[in-house]
C-alpha positions in Angstrom: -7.1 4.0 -16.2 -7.9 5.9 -13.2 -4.9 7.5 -10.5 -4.0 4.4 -9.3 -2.5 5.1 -5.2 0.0 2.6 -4.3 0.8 4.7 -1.1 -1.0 4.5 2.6 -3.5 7.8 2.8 -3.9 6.7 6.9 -6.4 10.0 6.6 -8.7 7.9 4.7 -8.5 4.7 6.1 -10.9 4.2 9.4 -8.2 2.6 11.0 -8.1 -0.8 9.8 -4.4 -2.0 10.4 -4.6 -1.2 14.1 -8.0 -3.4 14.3 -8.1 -6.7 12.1 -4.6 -8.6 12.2 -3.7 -10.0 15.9 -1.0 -8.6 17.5 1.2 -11.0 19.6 3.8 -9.4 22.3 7.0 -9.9 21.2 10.0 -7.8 20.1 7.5 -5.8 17.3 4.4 -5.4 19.2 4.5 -4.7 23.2 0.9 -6.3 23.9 -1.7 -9.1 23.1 -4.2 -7.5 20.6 -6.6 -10.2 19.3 -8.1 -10.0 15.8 -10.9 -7.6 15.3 -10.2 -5.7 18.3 -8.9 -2.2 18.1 -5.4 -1.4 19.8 -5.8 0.7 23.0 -3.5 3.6 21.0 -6.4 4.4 18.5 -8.3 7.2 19.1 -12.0 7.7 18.0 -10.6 9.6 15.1 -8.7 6.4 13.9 -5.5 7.9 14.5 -2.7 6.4 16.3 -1.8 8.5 19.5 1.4 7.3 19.5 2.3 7.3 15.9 5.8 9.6 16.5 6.7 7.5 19.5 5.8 3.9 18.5 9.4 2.4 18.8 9.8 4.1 22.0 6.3 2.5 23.2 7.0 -1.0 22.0 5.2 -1.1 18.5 8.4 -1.2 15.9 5.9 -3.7 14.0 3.8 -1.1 13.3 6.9 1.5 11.5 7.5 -0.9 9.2 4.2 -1.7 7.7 2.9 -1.2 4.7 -0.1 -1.7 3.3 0.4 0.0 -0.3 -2.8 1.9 -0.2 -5.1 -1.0 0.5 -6.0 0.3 3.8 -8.5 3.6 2.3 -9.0 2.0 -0.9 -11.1 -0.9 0.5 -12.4 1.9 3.2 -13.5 4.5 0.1 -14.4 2.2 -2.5 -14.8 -1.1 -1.3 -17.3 -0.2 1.4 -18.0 3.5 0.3 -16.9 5.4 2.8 -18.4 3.0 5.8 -16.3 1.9 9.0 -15.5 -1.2 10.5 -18.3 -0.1 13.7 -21.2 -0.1 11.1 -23.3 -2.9 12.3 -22.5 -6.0 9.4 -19.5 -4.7 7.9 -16.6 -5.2 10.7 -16.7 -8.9 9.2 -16.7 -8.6 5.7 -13.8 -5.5 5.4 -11.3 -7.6 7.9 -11.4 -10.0 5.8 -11.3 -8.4 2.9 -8.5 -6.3 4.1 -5.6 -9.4 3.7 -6.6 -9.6 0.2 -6.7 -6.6 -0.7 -3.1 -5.6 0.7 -1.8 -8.5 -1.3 -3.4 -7.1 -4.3 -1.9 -3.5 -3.8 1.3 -4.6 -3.0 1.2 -6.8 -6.0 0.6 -3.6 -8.0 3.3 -1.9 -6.7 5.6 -4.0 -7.6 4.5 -4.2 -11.1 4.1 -0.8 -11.5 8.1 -0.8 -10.1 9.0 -3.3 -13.2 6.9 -1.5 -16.0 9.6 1.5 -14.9 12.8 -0.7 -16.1 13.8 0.1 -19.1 16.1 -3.3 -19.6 12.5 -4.8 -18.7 11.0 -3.6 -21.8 10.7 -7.8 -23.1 8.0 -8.3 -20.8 6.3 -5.3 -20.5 3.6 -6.0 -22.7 2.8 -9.2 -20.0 3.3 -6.7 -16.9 0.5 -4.0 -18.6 -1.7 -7.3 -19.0 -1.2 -8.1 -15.3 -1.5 -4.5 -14.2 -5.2 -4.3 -15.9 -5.9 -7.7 -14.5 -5.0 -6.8 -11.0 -6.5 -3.8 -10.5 -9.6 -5.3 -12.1 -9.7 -7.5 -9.2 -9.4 -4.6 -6.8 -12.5 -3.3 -8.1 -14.5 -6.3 -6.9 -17.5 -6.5 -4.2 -16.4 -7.4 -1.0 -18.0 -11.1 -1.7 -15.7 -11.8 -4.9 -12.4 -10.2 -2.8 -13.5 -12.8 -0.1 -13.5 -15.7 -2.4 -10.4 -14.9 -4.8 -7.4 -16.9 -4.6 -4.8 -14.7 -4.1 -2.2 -16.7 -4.4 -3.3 -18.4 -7.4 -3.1 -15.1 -9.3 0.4 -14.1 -7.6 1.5 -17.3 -9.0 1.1 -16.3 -12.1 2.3 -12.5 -12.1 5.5 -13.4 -10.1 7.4 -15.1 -13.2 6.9 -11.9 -15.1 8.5 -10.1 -11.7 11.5 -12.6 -11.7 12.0 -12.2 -15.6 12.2 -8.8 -15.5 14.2 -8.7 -12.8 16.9 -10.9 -14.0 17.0 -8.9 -17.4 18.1 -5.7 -15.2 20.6 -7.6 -13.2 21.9 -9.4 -16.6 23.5 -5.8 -16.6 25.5 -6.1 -13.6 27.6 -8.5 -15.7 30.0 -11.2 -13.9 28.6 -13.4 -11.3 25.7 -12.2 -9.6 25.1 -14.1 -6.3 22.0 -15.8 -5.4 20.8 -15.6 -2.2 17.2 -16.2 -2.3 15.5 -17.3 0.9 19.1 -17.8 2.8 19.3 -16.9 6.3 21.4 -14.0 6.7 20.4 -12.8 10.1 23.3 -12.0 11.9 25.6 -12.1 9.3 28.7 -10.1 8.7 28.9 -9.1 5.4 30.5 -5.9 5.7 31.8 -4.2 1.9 30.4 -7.3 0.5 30.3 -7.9 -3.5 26.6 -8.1 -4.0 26.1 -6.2 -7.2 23.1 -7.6 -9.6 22.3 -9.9 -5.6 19.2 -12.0 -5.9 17.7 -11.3 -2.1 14.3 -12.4 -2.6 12.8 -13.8 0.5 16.4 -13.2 2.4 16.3 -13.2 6.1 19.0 -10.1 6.7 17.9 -9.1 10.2 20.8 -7.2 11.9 23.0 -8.2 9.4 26.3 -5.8 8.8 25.9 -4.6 5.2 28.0 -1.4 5.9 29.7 -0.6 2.8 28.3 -3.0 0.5 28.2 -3.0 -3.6 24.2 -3.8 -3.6 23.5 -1.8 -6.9 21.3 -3.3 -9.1 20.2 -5.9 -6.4 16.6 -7.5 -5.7 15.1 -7.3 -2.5 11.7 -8.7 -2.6 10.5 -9.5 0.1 13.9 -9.4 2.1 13.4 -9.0 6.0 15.9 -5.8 6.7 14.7 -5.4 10.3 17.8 -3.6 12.0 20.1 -4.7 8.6 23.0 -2.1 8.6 23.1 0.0 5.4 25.1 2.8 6.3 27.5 3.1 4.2 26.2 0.9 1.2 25.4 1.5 -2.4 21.6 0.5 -3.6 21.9 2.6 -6.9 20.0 1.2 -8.9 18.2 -1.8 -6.2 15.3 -3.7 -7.2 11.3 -3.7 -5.3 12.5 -1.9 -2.5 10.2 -0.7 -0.4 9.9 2.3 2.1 9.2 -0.2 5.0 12.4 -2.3 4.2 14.5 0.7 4.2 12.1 2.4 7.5 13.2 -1.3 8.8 17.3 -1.0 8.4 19.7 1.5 9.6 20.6 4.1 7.2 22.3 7.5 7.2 23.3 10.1 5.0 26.3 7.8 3.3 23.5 5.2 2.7 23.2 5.6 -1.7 19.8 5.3 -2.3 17.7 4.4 -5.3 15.0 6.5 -6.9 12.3 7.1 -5.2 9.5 4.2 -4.9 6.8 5.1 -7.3 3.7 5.3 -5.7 1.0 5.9 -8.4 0.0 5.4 -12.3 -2.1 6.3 -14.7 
């Protein structure tokens, strides 16, 4: 298999996260963008001109997305090194773009389990899934338009969940399941979270100073302004940079290993 790049190269990407989604003001985004129209901040070079000051400016949305890589992959090998101003393509490669950022981040996840040793079980499975997946990112922009997505998450996310629950089977005891809940708010400082099923989990602003979240699984948790400092994630589960770019950590924040970011 070829270097597989689970990691945003915004150097070779035309700029494609500032220009497809809609942008609604709020909290995250300090204007109205509509779909398919570029944000006033990108420059001709499709570089942000704000990119070190975007919480400042209003754009906290921006810091804490991710697109795994999906962004220059469907801009260097989807379209072959075209842009979203050649005439015919602005179409086709925004709405390509949703499906292929589900695809990557899909990757990286299993690319995160097929590093767990306790995981080993279903390993075989994830290599399957792997192949199969990046397969799919190899398709024209026609067959990305007209896969379901979410047909083929649906069946790669039981092998996620399995091999998730065989590494916090190792946290022993009671392992609380919190999947979905809405947390926001919630104070939950030195909490016993330890082998913590947090999948989906709304934790926005919640106080998790000090907490025991080794060995916990965050996919998919919201951690927008969350409160690590202090808290133990030896060891946590599908955590991304964003989630951690979206909480509050410092230097007594225990972090895991670093997020892997590419395969062969």
């Amino acid at each position: 298999m070829t270097e597989l790049v689970l990691r945003a190269d915004c150097s070779r990407c035309v700029g494609l996260c500032c220009v497809a989604p809609a942008f609604a003001k709020s909290s995250d985004f300090a204007i109205d963008k509509p779909a398919g129209r570029p944000c006033p901040n990108l420059g001709d070079d499709f570089r942000c001109g704000i990119h070190d000051r975007l919480p400042e400016k209003g754009f906290p949305g921006c810091v804490v997305f991710d697109c795994f890589g999906a962004g220059q992959h469907l801009t260097q090998v989807t379209f072959a090194g075209r842009d979203w101003r050649t005439p015919g393509v602005a179409g086709p490669m925004f709405a390509a773009l949703p499906v292929m950022r589900q695809l990557h981040e899909l990757l990286w996840y299993v690319t995160q389990a097929l590093d767990l040793p306790a995981a080993r079980r279903v390993h075989p499975r994830l290599r399957a899934a792997l192949d199969e997946t990046v397969q799919l990112t190899r398709g024209t922009p026609e067959e990305l338009m007209a896969l379901d997505v979410d047909a083929h998450r649906a069946r790669v996310n039981p092998l996620l969940q399995k091999a998730s629950e065989l590494v916090r089977a190792q946290a022993g005891g009671r392992r609380p399941d919190h999947r979905g809940a809405n947390l926001i708010g919630r104070r939950m400082r030195g909490a016993a979270l330890r082998g913590a099923s947090l999948r989906g989990a709304l934790l926005i602003g919640a106080d998790l100073r000090d907490a025991d979240l080794r060995l916990a699984d965050f996919t998919g948790a919201d951690l927008r302004g969350a409160d690590l400092r202090g808290a133990d994630l030896t060891g946590a589960l599908f955590l991304t940079e964003s989630q951690l770019t979206a909480a509050v950590t410092d230097g007594t924040t225990r972090l895991p290993q670093p997020a892997v970011s590419s395969r062969r």
